[in-house]
C-alpha positions in Angstrom: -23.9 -52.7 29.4 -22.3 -52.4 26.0 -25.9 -50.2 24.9 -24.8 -47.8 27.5 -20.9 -47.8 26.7 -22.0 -47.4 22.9 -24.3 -44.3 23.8 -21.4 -42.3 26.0 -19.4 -43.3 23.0 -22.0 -41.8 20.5 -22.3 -38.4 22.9 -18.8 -38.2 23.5 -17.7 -38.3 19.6 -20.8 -35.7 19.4 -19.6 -33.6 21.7 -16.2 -33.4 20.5 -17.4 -32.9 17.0 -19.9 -29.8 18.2 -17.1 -28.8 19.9 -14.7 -29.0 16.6 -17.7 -27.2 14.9 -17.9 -24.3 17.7 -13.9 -23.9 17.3 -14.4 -23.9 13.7 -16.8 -20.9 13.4 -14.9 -19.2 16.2 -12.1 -18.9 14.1 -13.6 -18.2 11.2 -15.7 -15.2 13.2 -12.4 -13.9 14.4 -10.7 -14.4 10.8 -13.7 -12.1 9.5 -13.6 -9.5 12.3 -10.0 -9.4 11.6 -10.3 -9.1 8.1 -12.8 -6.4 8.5 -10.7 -4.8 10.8 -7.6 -4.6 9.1 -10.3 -3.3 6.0 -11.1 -0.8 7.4 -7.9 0.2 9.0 -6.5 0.3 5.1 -9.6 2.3 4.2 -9.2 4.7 7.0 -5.5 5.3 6.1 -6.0 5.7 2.5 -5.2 9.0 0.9 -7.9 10.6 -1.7 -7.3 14.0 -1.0 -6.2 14.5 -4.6 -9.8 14.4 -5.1 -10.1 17.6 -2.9 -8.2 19.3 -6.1 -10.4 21.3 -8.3 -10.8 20.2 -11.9 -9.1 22.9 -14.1 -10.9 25.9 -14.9 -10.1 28.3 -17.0 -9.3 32.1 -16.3 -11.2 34.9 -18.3 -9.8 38.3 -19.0 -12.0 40.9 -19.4 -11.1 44.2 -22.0 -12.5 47.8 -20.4 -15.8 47.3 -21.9 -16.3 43.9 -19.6 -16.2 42.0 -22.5 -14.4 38.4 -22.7 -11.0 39.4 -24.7 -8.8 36.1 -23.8 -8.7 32.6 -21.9 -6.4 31.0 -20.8 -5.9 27.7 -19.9 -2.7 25.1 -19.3 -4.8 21.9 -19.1 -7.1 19.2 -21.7 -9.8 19.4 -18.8 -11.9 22.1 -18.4 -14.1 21.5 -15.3 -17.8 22.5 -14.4 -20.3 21.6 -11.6 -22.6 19.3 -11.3 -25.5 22.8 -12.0 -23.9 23.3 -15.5 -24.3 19.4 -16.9 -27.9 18.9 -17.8 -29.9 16.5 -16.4 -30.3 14.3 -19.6 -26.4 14.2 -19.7 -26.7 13.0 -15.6 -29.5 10.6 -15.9 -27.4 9.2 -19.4 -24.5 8.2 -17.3 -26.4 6.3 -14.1 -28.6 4.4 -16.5 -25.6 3.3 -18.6 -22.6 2.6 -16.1 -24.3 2.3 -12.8 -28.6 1.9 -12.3 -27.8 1.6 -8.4 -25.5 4.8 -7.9 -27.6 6.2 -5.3 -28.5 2.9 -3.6 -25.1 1.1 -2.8 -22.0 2.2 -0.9 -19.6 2.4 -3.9 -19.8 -1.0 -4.7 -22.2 -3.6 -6.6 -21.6 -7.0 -5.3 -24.3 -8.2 -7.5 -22.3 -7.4 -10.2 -18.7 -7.9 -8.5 -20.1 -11.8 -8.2 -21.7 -12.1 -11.6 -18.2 -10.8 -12.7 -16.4 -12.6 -10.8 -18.4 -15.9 -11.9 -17.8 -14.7 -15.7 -13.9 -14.5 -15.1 -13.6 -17.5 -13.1 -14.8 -19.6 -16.5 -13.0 -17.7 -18.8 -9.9 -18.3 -16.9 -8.9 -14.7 -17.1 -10.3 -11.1 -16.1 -12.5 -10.0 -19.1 -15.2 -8.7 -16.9 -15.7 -5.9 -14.3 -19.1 -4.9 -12.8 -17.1 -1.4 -11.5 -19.7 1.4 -10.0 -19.3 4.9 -11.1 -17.3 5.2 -7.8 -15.2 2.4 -8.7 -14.3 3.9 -12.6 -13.3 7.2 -10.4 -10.7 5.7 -8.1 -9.2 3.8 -11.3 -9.3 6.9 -13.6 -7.1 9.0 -10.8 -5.4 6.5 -8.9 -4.8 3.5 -10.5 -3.5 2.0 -13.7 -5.9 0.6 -16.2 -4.2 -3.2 -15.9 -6.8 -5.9 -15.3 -5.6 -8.1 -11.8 -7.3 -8.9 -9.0 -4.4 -7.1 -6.7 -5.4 -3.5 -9.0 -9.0 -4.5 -8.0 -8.4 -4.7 -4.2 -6.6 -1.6 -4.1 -9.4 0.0 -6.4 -12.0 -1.4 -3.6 -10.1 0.3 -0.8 -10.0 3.5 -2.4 -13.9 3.0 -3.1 -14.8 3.0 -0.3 -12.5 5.7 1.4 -14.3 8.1 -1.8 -17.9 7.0 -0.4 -16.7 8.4 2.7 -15.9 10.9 2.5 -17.6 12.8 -0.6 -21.8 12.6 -1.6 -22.9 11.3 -4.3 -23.0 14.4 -6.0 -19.5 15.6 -5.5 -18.4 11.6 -6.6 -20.7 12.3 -10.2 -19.4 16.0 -10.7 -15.8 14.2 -10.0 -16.3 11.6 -12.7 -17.8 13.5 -15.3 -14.9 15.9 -15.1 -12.4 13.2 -15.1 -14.1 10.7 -17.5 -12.5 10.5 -21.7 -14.7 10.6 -23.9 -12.4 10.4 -27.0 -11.2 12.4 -29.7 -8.9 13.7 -27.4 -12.0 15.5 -25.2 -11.3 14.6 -21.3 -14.4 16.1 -19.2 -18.2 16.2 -20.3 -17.5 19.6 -21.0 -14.8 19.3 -23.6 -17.0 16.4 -25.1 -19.8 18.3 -25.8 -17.4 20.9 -27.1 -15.9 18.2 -29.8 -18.8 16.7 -30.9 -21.2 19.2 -30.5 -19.7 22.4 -30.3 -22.4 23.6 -27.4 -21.7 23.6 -23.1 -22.6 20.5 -21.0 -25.5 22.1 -20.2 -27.0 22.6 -23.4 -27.0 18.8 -24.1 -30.0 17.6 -25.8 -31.2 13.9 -24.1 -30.3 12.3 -27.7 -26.6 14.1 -27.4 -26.2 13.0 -23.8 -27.3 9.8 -24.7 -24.7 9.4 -27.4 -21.9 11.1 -25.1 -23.0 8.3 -22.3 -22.7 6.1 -24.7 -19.2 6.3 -25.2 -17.8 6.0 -22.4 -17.8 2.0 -22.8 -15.5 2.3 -25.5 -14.7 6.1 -26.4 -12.5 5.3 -30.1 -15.0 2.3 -31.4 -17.7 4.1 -31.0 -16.8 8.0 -31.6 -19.8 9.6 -34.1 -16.8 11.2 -35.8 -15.0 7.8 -37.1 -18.0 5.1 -36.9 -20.9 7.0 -36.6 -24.0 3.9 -37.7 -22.0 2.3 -34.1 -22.4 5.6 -32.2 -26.3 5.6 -33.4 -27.0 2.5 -32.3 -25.0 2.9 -28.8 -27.1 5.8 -28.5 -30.3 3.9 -28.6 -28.9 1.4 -26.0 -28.5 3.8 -24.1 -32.1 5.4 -24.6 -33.7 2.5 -23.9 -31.8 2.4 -20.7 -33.0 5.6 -19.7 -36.5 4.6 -20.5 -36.4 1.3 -18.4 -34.8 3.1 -15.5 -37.4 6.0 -15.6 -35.4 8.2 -16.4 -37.7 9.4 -19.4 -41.2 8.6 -21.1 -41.6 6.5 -23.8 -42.6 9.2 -25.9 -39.5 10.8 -25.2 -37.9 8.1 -25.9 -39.4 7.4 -29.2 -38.8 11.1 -30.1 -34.9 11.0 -29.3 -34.1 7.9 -31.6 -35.3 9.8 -34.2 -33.5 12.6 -33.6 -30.9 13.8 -36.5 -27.6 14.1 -34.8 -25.5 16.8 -35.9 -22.1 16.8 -35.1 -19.9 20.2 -35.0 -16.8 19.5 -37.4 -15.0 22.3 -37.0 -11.8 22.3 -35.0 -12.4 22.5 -30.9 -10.7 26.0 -30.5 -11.5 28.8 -28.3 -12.4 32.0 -30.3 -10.6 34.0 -27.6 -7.9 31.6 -26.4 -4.3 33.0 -27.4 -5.5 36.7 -27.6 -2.7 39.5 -27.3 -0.4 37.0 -26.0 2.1 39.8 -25.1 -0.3 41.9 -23.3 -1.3 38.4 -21.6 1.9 37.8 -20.7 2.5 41.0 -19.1 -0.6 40.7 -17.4 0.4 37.3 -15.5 3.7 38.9 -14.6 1.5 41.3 -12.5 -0.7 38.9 -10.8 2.3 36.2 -9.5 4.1 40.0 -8.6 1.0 41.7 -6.7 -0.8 38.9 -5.8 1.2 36.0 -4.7 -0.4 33.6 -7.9 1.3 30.8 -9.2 1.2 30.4 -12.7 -0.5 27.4 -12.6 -3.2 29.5 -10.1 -3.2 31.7 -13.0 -3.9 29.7 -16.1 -6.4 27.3 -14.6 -7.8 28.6 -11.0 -10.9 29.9 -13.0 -10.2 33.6 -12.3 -11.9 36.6 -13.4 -9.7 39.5 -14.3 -10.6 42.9 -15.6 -8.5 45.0 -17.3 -7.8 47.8 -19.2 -7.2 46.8 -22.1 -8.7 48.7 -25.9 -9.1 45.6 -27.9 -9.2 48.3 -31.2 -5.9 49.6 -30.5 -4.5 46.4 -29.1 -5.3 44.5 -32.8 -4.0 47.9 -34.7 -0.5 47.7 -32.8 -0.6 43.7 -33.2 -1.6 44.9 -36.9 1.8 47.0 -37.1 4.2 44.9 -35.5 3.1 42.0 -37.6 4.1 44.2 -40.9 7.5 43.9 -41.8 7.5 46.8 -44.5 6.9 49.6 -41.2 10.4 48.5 -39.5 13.8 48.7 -40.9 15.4 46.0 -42.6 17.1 43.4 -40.3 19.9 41.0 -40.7 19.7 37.7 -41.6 21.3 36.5 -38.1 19.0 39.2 -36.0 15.6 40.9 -36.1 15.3 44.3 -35.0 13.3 44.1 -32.2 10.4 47.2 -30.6 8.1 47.1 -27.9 4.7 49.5 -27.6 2.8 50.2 -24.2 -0.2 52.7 -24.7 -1.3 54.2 -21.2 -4.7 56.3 -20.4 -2.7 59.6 -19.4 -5.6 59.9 -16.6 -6.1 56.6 -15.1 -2.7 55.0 -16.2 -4.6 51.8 -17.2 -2.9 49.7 -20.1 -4.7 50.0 -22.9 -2.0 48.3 -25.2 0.8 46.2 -25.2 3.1 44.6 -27.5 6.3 43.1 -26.8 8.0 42.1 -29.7 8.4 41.5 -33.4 8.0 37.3 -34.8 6.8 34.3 -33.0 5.8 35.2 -29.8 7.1 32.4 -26.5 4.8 32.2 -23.7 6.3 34.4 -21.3 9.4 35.1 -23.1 11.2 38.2 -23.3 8.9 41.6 -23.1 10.6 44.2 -25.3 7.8 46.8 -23.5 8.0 45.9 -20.2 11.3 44.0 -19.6 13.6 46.3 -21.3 15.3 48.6 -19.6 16.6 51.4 -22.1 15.4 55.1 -22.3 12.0 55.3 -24.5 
């Protein structure tokens, strides 16, 4: 009697404890699906349409020949597509910052975990384990603190990116965005700085070394420590190598490449041409076209003109001599304007519109002034 009193005993404590276990994982299932939910509620509602923006391009004018006579430009980014980065450059960045690009969903829990472990012992957030995706959302959304709330947000906004834009458009994204240092922001100002070619001219040992900075762009610029950039480089080669990206003849044959780097300052040959023939020219398009100026200096625009670059420089030539205009006072320079017109077409072949240092968009003595010729 006391057997069978012991056994309901035994099978009623079990019960009650498979039915403590059942309530247990029922509210832990409906914790998750909430959590998930309210995920994915956050990710839906999440706002990356600044990504949608265009990186800056800039606008070309063309003289009357069709030749490039200025550029213009009003940002430190100047933005290309994925077509005009060579593939060395592409393959660089994936086997440096982010093997499984194409494989995961904008995040690496592999890495978020060994992170995560590494951070937990230190006591303090010293590691990351952050996908290409990941390094996008921070660079244009977030702050570079290191806390765990900045990494939920920066997971959130992951995700949302992964949704809505291909891996493709995400990579053109962050090499547009990305610094490289030495004040170059964009793979196409970086292999302006340090190599004075286009991002698509990259040769696998100078996309190497630009890949290579990215981890730390001012410890390890060629310019300032350039035995650190070397050996980065050949990290990064052997990266490449492992992840298939190249031979190991190839890779053999880069390392013992002789990088040369272009010291010369990073300045446009044509940027700042006939700046008052330029500014008279901007005046037109926000007037006839509805532009903004912003459209204007950085929509990547074509515009053909007119203009006679020989008598353009010969008027700049003249205004810029003191000795062909009478004498001014010390409180006030005489000031002149000069527009040469085609007498058939009417085209403006020449324009200057004033005498000392020129302000962007200033006062036009030729255009703006109204007084009898």
């Amino acid at each position: 009697m006391e057997k069978r009193k012991e056994e309901r005993s035994l099978k009623k404590k079990s019960f009650l404890a498979k039915k403590v276990v059942v309530k247990i994982i029922a509210v832990l299932l409906l914790t998750a699906i909430c959590g998930l939910l309210v995920i994915n509620i956050l990710i839906w509602t999440c706002d990356v349409s600044k990504l949608e923006k265009p990186a800056p391009q800039p606008t070309i004018i063309y003289d009357q020949h069709g030749e490039i006579a200025s550029k213009l430009s009003n940002s430190s980014i100047e933005g290309v597509s994925l077509e005009d980065i060579s593939d060395d450059m592409i393959h660089a960045v994936i086997a440096t910052e982010d093997q499984r690009f194409y494989h995961h969903h904008g995040v690496n829990y592999f890495a978020i975990t060994k992170a995560f472990v590494t951070n937990l012992f230190k006591g303090d957030v010293v590691a990351g384990g952050s996908t290409i995706t990941q390094q996008l959302a921070k660079n244009v959304f977030l702050s570079h603190e290191r806390t765990y709330t900045r990494k939920m947000k920066e997971l959130i906004l992951t995700k949302k990116i992964e949704r809505s834009y291909t891996k493709e458009e995400i990579l053109e994204r962050y090499l547009n965005q990305i610094y490289f240092g030495e004040g170059a922001w964009g793979i196409q100002r970086a292999a302006q700085t340090y190599f004075g070619k286009k991002a698509s001219d990259l040769t696998l040992s100078e996309s190497a070394m630009l890949a290579g900075l990215i981890k730390a762009p001012s410890s390890l610029s060629p310019i300032k420590h350039f035995d650190q950039s070397v050996k980065r480089r050949n990290i990064v080669l052997t990266l490449m190598e492992k992840e298939g990206f190249i031979t190991e003849e190839e890779l053999k044959s880069a390392k013992a490449d002789q990088i040369v780097l272009d010291r010369r300052k990073t300045e446009d040959e044509y940027e700042g041409n006939y700046p008052y023939y330029i500014d008279y020219l901007i005046e037109e398009a926000i007037k006839k076209y509805d532009l903004t100026e912003n459209e204007i200096l950085s929509g990547g625009l074509h515009i053909y003109t007119e203009l006679n670059p020989v008598i353009q420089t010969a008027a700049e030539e003249v205004y810029n001599s003191d000795s062909l205009f009478p004498k001014s006072s010390s409180e006030q320079l005489i000031q002149s304007g000069s527009v040469f017109i085609h007498p058939s077409t009417g085209g403006i072949q020449a324009l200057v519109g004033g005498r000392g240092e020129h302000t962007f968009r200033g006062f036009n003595h030729a255009s703006q002034l109204i007084r009898q010729p």
